[in-house]
Structures are given as structure tokens and as C-alpha cells.
C-alpha positions, -999 to +999 in steps of 0.1 A: +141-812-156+111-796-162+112-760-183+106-739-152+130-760-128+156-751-159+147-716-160+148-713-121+182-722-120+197-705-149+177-675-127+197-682-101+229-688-115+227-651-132+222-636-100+253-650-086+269-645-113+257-608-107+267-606-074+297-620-079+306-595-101+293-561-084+318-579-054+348-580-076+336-542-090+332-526-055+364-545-039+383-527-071+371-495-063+380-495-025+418-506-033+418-476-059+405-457-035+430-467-012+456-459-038+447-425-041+441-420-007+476-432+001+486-405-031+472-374-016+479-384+021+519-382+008+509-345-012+491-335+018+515-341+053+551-329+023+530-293+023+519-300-014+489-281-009+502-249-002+467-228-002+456-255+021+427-267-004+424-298-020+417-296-059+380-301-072+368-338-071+367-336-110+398-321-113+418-348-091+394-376-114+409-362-144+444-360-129+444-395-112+423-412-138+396-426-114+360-421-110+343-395-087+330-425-064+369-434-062+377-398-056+347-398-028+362-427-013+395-419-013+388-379+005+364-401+030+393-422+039+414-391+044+383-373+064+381-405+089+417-398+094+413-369+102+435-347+078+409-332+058+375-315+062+347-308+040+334-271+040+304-257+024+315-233-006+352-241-004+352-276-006+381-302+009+407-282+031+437-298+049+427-292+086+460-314+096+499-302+106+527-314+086+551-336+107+584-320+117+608-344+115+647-333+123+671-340+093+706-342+117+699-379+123+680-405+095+672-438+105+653-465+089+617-476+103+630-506+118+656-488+136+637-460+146+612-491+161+639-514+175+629-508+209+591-520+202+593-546+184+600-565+148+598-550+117+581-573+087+573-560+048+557-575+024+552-567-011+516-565-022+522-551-057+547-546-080+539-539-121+540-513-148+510-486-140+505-453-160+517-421-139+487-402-125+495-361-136+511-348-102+531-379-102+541-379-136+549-341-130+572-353-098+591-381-122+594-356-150+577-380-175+550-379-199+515-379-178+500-416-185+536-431-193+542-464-174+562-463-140+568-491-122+545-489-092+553-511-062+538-504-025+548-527+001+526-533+036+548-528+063+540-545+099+551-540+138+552-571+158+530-585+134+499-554+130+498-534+101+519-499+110+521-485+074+516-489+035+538-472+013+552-474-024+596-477-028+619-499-042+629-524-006+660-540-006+645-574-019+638-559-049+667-536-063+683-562-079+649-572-093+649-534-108+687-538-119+680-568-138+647-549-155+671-525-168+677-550-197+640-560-202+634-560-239+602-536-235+619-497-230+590-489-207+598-517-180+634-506-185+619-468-180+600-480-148+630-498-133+653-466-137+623-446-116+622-477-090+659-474-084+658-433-074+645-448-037+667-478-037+702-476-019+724-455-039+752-477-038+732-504-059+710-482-081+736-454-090+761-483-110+731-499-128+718-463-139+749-451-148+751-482-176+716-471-182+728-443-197+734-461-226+699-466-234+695-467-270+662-453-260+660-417-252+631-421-224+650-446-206+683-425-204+659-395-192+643-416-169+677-430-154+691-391-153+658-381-131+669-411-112+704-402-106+695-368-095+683-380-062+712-397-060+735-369-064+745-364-031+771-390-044+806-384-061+797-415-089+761-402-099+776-364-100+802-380-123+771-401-145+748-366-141+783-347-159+781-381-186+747-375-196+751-336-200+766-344-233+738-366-245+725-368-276+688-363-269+682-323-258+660-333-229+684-359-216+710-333-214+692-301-197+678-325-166+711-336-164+723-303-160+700-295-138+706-328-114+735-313-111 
């Protein structure tokens, strides 16, 4: 081949390989933008924003760990929708109405849908992540500690009807069994998976938690077992823990109760 046929090609294969790469780059961004959207969509329609102003774009950066294009994406996502608005001077307000939803009945999506059609979820991620500041803040951990993150695409008769992070059924015994992963953060992350899962499966396997050798875990189990303590056998694991070893264990088990 002659010498500019060679350097033709290898032209042409670092352009690819360039594209190929600003591709994988910009599809990134959009599902972290995605993320965050679905993050401050949750804060925003649960009142979080009680002035009715979004944080500064650096400040929500800083706090989720993302980039200020992500951050851009993410409030442009949430404009399309709708449920925020940019203003000159003030910058993102919420311009949407929380939801009232009645608490003397509770039914299950697929319940609450029954009449319209199937139900489906499937799980498109489930790992260790580190806990963006208002989450951390809402788990009572360590901002950056890992959490197990799992968010699960939920569909109606086949169409996408939601996205949303929990702990389905399928995979609460999936959590259980983390609880004796060798690694103290997956066993951390499991305990925080199982505060959405049933209570009747998660409250046993945190109560054995408990006996953690390792202080975060036992915390993170406690935090856990307070939103479980509607029930008589995680009041009875909350009493337990109030006698803990570690100080921080013990007041958040005092105060779950």
C-alpha cells in the first residue's frame, strides 16, 4: 500500500475512533442527566424545595457530583416537563403542584392500574454508587459513601409509564443475601436497599445485621429499620441497637424509635 493510502486510512480510522468516542461521551452524559433529573423531580413534587427555588447550577454540580452540562441537561429535562421555569435574576423556580395523594388507602402501581392494563419492570441497574449530598443527607450516611443504587423501568401494557429507584420484590432476597458480602460497603448498601423492600423480608435480615462487626453497617441497617418501624419486630431490633457499642448506632436508634 502506498504511504499515503496507509496514512489515509489510519486518517480514517482515528476519526472513527473519534466519533465513536464523543458517542459513548454524550450518551453518558444524557443517562446522568437523566439520573439527576429523575433526583430532583423526587425533591421537587415531596415539597423539598420549600422557598420554591431550585439551588444554583454549581451548587447542585458540587452536591450531585456532575458537570454543569449534566446539570443543564438534567433542569432542561425537568423544563420540558414542565415543572420548572427559568427566570432572569432568580434563576430555576418550581412552577409545578405537588400531587395530593390520600393516605386512608395504599395500593401498589399495578393494582392502582388493574383496570388498564399489565404491569411489567425491569431492572436496568443495580450496583454500588457514591451518595450524591441530599441523598446522603436523606440516608444519614457519609456524603460520597457507596449506596446500592438500583432504578427499575416500569411499563403499562408494554409503554414505558415510569422510572424509579427501590428494592422490587425480585431482588430482596438479592439484598438479604448481600448482607454477608465480604466488602462492608456492599453489605452497607444492601441494608439501605432493604428500607423500601417489604418489611416482612427486610426487617429479619436487618435485625441479624445488627451484628455487623462493622459499625457503618449496623448504622446503616438501624436507618433502615426506622422505616420499618411501624412494625412490632423492628421496634423490638430499634430497642436492640439502642444499647450498641458504637455512639452513633445508638442515638439513630433512639431516634427510629
Amino acid at each position: 500500500m502506498p504511504p499515503t493510502d496507509r496514512s489515509r486510512d489510519h486518517t480514517g480510522q482515528g476519526a472513527a475512533t473519534t466519533v465513536a468516542a464523543h458517542r459513548v461521551r454524550r450518551r453518558l452524559r444524557a443517562d446522568r442527566a437523566r439520573q439527576l433529573a429523575d433526583l430532583l423531580r423526587h425533591q421537587l413534587l415531596t415539597g423539598a424545595f420549600e422557598d420554591g427555588t431550585l439551588p444554583h447550577e454549581s451548587t447542585l454540580a458540587t452536591d450531585y457530583r456532575a458537570s454543569r452540562n449534566t446539570v443543564r441537561q438534567a433542569l432542561d429535562l425537568l423544563r420540558a416537563e414542565g415543572l420548572v421555569e427559568r427566570l432572569p435574576g432568580v434563576g430555576t423556580v418550581v412552577v409545578a403542584e405537588k400531587y395530593p395523594h390520600g393516605l386512608d388507602r395504599l395500593m401498589g402501581l399495578a393494582e392502582t392500574l388493574r383496570e388498564h392494563g399489565r404491569v411489567t419492570n425491569e431492572v436496568r441497574t443495580l450496583g454500588p454508587a457514591p451518595a450524591p449530598a441530599p441523598v446522603a443527607e436523606r440516608l444519614r450516611v457519609r456524603a460520597g459513601a457507596d449506596v446500592l443504587y438500583i432504578e427499575r423501568l416500569r411499563r403499562l401494557n408494554g409503554l414505558p409509564l415510569s422510572l424509579d429507584p427501590g428494592c422490587p420484590a425480585p431482588l430482596v432476597a438479592r439484598a438479604v443475601a448481600a448482607l454477608s458480602d465480604p466488602a462492608w460497603q456492599v453489605r452497607s448498601g444492601a441494608a439501605t436497599a432493604l428500607s423500601v423492600a417489604p418489611a416482612d423480608s427486610a426487617v429479619p435480615a436487618l435485625a441479624k445485621a445488627l451484628a455487623d462487626p462493622n459499625p457503618d453497617v449496623r448504622k446503616a441497617a438501624v436507618l433502615a429499620l426506622t422505616r420499618h418501624n411501624a412494625t412490632e419486630q423492628a421496634r423490638a431490633a430499634l430497642a436492640t441497637a439502642t444499647t450498641d457499642s458504637d455512639a452513633d448506632v445508638r442515638a439513630y436508634a433512639a431516634r427510629g424509635l
